[in-house]
N, CA, C and O atoms as a GROMACS GRO file, in nm:
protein
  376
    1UNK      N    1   6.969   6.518  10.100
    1UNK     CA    2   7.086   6.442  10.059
    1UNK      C    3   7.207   6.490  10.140
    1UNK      O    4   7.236   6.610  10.148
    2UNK      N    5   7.270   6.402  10.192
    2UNK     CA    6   7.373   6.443  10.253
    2UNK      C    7   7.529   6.528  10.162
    2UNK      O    8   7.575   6.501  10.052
    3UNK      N    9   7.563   6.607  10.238
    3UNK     CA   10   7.680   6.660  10.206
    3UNK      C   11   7.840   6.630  10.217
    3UNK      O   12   7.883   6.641  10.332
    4UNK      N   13   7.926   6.597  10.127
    4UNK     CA   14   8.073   6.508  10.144
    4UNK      C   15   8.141   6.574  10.139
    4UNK      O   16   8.139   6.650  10.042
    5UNK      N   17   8.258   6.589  10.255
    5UNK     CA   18   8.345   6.725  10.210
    5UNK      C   19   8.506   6.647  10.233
    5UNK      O   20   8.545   6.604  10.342
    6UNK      N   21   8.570   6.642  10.131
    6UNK     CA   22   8.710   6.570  10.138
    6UNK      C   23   8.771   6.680  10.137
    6UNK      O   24   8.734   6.769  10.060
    7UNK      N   25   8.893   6.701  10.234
    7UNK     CA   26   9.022   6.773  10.266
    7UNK      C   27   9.144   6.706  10.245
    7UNK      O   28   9.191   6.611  10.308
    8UNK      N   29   9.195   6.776  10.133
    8UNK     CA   30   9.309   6.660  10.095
    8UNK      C   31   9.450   6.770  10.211
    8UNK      O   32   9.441   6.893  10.217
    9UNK      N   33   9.513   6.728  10.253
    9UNK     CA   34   9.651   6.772  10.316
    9UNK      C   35   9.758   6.744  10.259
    9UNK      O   36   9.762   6.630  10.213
   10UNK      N   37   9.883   6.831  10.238
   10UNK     CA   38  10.016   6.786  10.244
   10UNK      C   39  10.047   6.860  10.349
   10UNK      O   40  10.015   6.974  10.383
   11UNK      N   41  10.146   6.738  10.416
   11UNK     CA   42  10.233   6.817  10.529
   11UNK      C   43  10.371   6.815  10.544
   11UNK      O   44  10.408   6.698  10.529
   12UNK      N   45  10.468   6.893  10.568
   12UNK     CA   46  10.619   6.898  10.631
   12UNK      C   47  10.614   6.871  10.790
   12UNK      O   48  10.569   6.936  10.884
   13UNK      N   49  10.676   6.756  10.779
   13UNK     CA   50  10.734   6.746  10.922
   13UNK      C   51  10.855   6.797  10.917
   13UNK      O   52  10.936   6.758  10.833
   14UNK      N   53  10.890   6.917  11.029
   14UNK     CA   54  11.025   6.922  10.988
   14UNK      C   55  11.160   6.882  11.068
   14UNK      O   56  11.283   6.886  11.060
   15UNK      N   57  11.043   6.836  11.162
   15UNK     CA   58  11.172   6.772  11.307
   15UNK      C   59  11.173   6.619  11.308
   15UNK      O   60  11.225   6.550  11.396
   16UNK      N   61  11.098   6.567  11.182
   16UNK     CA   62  11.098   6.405  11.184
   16UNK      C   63  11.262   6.377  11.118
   16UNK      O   64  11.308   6.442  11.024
   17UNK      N   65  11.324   6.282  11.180
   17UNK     CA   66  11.422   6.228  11.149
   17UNK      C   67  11.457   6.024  11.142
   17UNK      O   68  11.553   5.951  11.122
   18UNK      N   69  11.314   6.011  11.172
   18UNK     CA   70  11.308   5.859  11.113
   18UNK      C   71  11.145   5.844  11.096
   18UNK      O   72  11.060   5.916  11.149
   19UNK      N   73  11.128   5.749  11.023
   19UNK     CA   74  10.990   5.724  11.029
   19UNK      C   75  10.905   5.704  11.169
   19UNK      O   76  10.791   5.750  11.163
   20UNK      N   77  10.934   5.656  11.265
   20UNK     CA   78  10.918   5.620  11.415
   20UNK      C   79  10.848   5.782  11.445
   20UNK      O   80  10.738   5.797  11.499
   21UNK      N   81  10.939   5.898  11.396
   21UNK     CA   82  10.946   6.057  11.492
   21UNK      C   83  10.822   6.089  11.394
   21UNK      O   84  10.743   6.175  11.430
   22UNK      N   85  10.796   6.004  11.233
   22UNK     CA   86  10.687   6.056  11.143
   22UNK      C   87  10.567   6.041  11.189
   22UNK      O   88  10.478   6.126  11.197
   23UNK      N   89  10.566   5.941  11.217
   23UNK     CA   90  10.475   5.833  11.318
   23UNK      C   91  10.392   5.891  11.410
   23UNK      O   92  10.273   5.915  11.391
   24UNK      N   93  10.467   5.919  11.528
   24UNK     CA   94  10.462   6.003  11.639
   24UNK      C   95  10.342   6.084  11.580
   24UNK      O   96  10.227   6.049  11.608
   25UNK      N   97  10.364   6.180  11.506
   25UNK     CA   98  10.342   6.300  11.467
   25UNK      C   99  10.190   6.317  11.376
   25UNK      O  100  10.108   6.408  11.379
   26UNK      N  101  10.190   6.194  11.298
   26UNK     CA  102  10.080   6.187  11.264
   26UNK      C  103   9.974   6.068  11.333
   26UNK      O  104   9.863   6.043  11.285
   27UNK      N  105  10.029   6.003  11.448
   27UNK     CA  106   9.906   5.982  11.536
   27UNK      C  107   9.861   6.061  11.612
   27UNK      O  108   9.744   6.064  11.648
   28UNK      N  109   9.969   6.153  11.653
   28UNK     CA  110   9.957   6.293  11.731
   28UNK      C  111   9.826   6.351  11.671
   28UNK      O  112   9.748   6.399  11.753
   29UNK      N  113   9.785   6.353  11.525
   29UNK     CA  114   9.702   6.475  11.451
   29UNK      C  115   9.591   6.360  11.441
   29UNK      O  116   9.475   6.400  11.452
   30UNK      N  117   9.608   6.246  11.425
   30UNK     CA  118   9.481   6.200  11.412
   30UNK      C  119   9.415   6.165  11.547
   30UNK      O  120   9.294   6.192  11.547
   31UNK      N  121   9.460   6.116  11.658
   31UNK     CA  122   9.426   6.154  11.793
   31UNK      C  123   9.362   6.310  11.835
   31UNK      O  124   9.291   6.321  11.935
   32UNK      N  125   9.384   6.395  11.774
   32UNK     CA  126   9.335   6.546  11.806
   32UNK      C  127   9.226   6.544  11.700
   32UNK      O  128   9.121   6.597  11.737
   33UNK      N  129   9.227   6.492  11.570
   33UNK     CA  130   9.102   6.482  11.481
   33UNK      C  131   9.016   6.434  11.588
   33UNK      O  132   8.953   6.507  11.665
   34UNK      N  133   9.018   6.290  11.587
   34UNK     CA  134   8.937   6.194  11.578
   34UNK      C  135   8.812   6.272  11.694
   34UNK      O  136   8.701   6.263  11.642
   35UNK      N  137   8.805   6.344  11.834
   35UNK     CA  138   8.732   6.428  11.878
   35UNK      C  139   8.610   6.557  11.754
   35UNK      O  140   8.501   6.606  11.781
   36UNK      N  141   8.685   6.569  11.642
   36UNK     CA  142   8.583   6.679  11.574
   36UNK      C  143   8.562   6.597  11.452
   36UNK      O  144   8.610   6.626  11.342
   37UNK      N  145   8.458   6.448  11.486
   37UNK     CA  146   8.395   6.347  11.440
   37UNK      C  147   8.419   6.373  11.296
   37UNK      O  148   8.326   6.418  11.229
   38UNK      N  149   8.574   6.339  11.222
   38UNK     CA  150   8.597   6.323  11.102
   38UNK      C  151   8.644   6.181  11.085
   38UNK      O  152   8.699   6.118  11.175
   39UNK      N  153   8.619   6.135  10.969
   39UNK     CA  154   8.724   6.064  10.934
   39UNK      C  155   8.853   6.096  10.870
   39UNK      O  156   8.863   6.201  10.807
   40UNK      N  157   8.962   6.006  10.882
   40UNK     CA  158   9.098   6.059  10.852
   40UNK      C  159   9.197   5.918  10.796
   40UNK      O  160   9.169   5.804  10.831
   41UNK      N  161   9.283   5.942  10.728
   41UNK     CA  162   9.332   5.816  10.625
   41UNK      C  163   9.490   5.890  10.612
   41UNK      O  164   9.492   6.007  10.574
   42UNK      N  165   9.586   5.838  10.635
   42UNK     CA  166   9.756   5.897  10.564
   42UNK      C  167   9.732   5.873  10.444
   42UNK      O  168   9.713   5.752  10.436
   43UNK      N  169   9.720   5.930  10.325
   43UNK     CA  170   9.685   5.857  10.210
   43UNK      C  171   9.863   5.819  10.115
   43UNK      O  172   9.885   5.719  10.047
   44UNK      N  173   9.948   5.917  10.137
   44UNK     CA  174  10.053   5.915  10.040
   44UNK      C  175  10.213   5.927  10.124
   44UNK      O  176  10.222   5.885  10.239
   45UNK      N  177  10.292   5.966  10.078
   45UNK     CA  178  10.426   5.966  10.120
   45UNK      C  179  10.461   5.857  10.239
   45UNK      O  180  10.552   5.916  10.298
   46UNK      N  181  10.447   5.761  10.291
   46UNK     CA  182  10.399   5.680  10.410
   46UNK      C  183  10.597   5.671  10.389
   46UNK      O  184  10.651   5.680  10.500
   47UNK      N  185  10.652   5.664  10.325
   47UNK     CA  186  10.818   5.594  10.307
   47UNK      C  187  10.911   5.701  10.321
   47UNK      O  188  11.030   5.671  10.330
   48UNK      N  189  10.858   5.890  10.329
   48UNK     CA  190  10.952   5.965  10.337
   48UNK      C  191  10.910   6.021  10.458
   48UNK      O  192  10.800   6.015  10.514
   49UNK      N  193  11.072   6.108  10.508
   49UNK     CA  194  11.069   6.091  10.662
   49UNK      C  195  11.005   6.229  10.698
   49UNK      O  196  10.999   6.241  10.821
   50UNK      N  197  10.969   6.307  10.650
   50UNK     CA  198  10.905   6.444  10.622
   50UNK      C  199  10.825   6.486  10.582
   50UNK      O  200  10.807   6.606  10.602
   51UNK      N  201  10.720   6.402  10.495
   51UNK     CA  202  10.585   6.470  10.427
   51UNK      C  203  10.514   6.341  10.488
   51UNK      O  204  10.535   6.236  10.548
   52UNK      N  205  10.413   6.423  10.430
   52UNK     CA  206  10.293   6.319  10.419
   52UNK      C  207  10.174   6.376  10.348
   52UNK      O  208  10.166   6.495  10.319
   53UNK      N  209  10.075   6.277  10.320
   53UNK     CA  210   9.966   6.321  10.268
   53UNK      C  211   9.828   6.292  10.322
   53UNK      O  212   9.794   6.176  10.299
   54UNK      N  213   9.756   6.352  10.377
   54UNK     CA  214   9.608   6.325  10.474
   54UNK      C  215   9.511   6.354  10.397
   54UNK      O  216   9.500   6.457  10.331
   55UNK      N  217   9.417   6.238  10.406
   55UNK     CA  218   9.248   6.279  10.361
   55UNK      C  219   9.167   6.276  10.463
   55UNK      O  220   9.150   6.178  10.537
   56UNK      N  221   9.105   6.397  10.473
   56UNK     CA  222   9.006   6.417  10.581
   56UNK      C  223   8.848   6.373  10.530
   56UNK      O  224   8.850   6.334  10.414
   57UNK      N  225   8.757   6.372  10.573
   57UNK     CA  226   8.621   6.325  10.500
   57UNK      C  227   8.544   6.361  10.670
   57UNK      O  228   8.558   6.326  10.787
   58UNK      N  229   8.446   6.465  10.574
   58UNK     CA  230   8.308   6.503  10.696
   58UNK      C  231   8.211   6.501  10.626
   58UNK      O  232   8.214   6.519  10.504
   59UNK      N  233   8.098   6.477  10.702
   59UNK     CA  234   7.964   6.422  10.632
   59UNK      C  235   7.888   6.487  10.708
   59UNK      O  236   7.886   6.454  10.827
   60UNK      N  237   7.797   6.607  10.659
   60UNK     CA  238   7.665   6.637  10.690
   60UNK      C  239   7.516   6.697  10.614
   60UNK      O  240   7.469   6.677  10.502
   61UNK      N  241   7.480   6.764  10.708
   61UNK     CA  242   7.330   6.803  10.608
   61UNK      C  243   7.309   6.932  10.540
   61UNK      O  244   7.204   6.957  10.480
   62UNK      N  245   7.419   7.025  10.551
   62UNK     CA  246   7.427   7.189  10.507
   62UNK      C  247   7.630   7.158  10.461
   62UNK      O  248   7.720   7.094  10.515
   63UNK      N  249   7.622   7.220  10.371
   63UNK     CA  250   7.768   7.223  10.337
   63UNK      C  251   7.832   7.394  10.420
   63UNK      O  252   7.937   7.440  10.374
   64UNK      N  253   7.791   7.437  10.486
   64UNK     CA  254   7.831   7.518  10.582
   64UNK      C  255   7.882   7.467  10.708
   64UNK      O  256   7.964   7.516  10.785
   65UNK      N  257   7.803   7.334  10.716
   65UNK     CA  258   7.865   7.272  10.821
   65UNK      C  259   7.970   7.175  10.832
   65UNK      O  260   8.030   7.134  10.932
   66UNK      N  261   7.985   7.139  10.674
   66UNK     CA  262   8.083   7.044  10.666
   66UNK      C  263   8.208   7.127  10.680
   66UNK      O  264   8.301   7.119  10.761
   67UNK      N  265   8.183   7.221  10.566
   67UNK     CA  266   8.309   7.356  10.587
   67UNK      C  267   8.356   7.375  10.688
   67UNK      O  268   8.479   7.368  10.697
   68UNK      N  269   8.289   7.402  10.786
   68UNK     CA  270   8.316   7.478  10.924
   68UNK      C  271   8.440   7.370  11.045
   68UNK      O  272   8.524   7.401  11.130
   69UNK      N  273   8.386   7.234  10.986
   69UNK     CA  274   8.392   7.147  11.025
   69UNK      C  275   8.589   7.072  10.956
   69UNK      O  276   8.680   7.029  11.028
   70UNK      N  277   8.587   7.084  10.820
   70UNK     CA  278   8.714   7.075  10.804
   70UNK      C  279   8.808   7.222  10.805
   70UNK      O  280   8.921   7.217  10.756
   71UNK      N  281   8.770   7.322  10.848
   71UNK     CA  282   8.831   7.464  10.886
   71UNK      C  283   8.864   7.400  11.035
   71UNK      O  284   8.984   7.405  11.060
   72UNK      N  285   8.794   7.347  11.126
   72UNK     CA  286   8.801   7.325  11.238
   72UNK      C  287   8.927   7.234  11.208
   72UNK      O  288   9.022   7.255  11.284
   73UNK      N  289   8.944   7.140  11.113
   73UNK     CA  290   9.047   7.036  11.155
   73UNK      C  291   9.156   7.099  11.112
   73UNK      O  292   9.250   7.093  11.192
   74UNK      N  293   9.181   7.170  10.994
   74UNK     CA  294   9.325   7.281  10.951
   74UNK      C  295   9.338   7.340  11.048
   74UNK      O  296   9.454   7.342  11.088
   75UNK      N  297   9.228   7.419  11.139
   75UNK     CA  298   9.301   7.478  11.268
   75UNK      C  299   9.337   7.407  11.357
   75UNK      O  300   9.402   7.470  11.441
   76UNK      N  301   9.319   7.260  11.389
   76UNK     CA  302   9.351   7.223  11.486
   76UNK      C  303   9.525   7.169  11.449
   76UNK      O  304   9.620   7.160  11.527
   77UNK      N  305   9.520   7.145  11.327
   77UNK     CA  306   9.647   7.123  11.295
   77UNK      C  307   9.726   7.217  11.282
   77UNK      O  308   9.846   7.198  11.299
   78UNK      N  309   9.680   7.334  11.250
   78UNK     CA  310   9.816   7.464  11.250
   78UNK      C  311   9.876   7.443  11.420
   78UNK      O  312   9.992   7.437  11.458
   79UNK      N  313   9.735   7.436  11.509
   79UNK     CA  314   9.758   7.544  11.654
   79UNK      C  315   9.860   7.410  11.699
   79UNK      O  316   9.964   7.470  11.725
   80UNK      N  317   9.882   7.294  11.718
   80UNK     CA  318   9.956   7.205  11.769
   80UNK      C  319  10.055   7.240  11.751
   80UNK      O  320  10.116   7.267  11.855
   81UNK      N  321  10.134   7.264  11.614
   81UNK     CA  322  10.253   7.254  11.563
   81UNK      C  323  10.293   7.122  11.528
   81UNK      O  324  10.216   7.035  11.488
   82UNK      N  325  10.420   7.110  11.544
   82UNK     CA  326  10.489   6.973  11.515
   82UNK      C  327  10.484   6.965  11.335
   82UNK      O  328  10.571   6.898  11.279
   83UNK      N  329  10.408   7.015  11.275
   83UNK     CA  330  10.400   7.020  11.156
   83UNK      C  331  10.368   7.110  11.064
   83UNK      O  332  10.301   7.197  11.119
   84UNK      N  333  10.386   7.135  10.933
   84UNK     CA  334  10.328   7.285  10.818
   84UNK      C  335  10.258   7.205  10.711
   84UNK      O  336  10.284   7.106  10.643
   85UNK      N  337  10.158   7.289  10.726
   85UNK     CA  338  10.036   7.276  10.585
   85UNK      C  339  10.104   7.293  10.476
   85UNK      O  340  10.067   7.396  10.418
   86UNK      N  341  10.169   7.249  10.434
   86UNK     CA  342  10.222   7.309  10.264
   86UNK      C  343  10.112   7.312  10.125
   86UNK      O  344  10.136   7.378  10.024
   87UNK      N  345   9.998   7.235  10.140
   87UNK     CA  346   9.881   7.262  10.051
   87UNK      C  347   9.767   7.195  10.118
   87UNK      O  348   9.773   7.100  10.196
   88UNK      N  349   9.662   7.260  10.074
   88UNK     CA  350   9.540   7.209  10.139
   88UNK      C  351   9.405   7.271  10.056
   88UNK      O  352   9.378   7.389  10.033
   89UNK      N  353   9.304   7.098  10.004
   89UNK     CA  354   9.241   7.118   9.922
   89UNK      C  355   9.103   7.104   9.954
   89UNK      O  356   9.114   7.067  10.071
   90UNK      N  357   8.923   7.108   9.922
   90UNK     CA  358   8.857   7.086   9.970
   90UNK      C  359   8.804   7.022   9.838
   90UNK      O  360   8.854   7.048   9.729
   91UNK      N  361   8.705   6.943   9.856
   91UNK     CA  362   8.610   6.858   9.731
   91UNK      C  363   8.471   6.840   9.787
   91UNK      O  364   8.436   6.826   9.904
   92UNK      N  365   8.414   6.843   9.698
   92UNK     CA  366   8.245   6.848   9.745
   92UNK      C  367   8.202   6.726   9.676
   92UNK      O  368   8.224   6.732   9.554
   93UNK      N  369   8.146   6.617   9.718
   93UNK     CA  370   8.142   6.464   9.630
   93UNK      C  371   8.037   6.460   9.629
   93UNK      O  372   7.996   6.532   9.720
   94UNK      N  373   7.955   6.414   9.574
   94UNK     CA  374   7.847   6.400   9.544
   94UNK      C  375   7.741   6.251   9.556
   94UNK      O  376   7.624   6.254   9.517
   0.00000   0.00000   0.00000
């Protein structure tokens, strides 16, 4: 049976100053996902010029690998910059 691993994100942008610079910033992160074969969704804040909220979703056959796999995408988002993790959650779905 396959394994579901949802990564919920909040983020601070802290150099966004219109939605346009929010924008930027989170195609920026989903362009750098989309290479470490996740899926990815803005799920919340879409109207303020500074947060946001991301759902990540990886799918495989060992939940070591899904892990490894959304660790891979939090690091890819620390090492860029442009943005701060302010919480970050994992879910195992079934």
């Amino acid at each position: 049976m396959p394994i579901v691993g949802l990564l919920s994100l909040e983020l601070h942008i802290p150099h966004s100053r219109s939605l346009k610079e929010k924008r930027v910033v989170v195609r920026s992160i989903k362009d750098r996902l989309s290479k470490l074969s996740v899926g990815f969704a803005e799920v919340n804040y879409q109207d303020l010029l500074q947060r946001t909220a991301l759902a990540v979703v990886a799918v495989g056959a060992e939940q070591q690998l899904v892990e490894k796999s959304l660790d891979n995408v939090v690091k890819e988002i620390e090492r860029k910059g442009g943005s701060v993790i302010v919480s970050s959650e994992i879910e195992w779905l079934a």
